[in-house]
Every structure is written in structure tokens, then in C-alpha cells.
Steps between C-alpha positions, in 0.01 A plus 500: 500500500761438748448650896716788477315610181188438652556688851718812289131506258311529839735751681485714143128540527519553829748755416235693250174390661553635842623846388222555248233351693636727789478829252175416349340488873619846623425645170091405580551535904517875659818631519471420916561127420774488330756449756340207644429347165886508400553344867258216413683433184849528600391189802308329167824512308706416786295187592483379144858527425606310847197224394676490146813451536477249818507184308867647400641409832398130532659287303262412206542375109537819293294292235219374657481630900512212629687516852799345514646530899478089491694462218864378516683739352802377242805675369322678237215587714137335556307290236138610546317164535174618375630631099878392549652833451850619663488775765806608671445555829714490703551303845580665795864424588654532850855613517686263756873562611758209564717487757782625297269808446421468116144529422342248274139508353284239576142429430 
């Protein structure tokens, strides 16, 4: 299972867990906790979908999730040195302008 499949699978039951764990609380609490309880578990889902979906913003093998900021980064993207798969991410490129003002990418 690839990282995107594995971090969607954990957001989806998120998704259901949270809600229905949420409902079956109030539904054995007084009806006097129920706000607080749906405050509790909109911070639990909140926290657990920004702890998810973290590893999405470094640059890391889709395959395996290994990190791959070191890696030199080719023109079809970054070889993952740990299972040899292709990711394309991209490099940051800076935009510089000549003197005869015509920008030109350069990495």
C-alpha cells in the first residue's frame, strides 16, 4: 500500500470514528455535556487530521516514506534510494531576470 493510500485509509476512519465515537458519548452522558463533548472532538479531529496529513508536505517516497529532502532531484523527479521508486517532486526554482529583462528559470 502506497502513502497516499495509507494516510487517505487513516483520514477515512478518522472521518467515521470521531463522529460516531462523538454520538455514542452524548447519547450515555446527560444532556448538560454535550456541548463540551462535540468541542473535545472537533480539537480530536482537528489534531489528527493536521498529524495525518503532515508527512504530505516534506518531501518523502510515496512508496515507502522514506524522506527524500537529500535526494538530488532529476528531470523526472527523485529516485527513492531505499525501494528505487520515481517521485516527482519538484525542486524549488528561483525566477532570475537578465539584464535584457527576460526571465529564465533556473534551479
Amino acid at each position: 500500500m502506497t502513502l497516499p493510500s495509507r494516510i487517505r485509509l487513516r483520514l477515512l476512519a478518522l472521518v467515521i470514528g470521531v463522529p460516531l465515537a462523538t454520538v455514542g458519548v452524548i447519547s450515555l452522558s446527560p444532556s448538560w455535556a454535550a456541548l463540551p463533548l462535540v468541542g473535545v472532538a472537533v480539537y480530536a479531529f482537528t489534531v489528527s487530521v493536521n498529524k495525518v496529513s503532515h508527512r504530505l508536505a516534506q518531501p518523502s517516497c510515496w512508496t515507502c516514506g522514506h524522506d527524500l529532502a537529500a535526494q538530488p532531484t532529476g528531470e523526472y523527479g527523485v529516485a527513492c534510494p531505499d525501494c528505487g521508486s520515481l517521485n516527482q517532486h519538484l525542486a524549488k526554482r528561483e525566477l532570475h531576470v537578465d539584464d535584457d529583462d527576460s526571465p529564465n528559470l533556473n534551479a
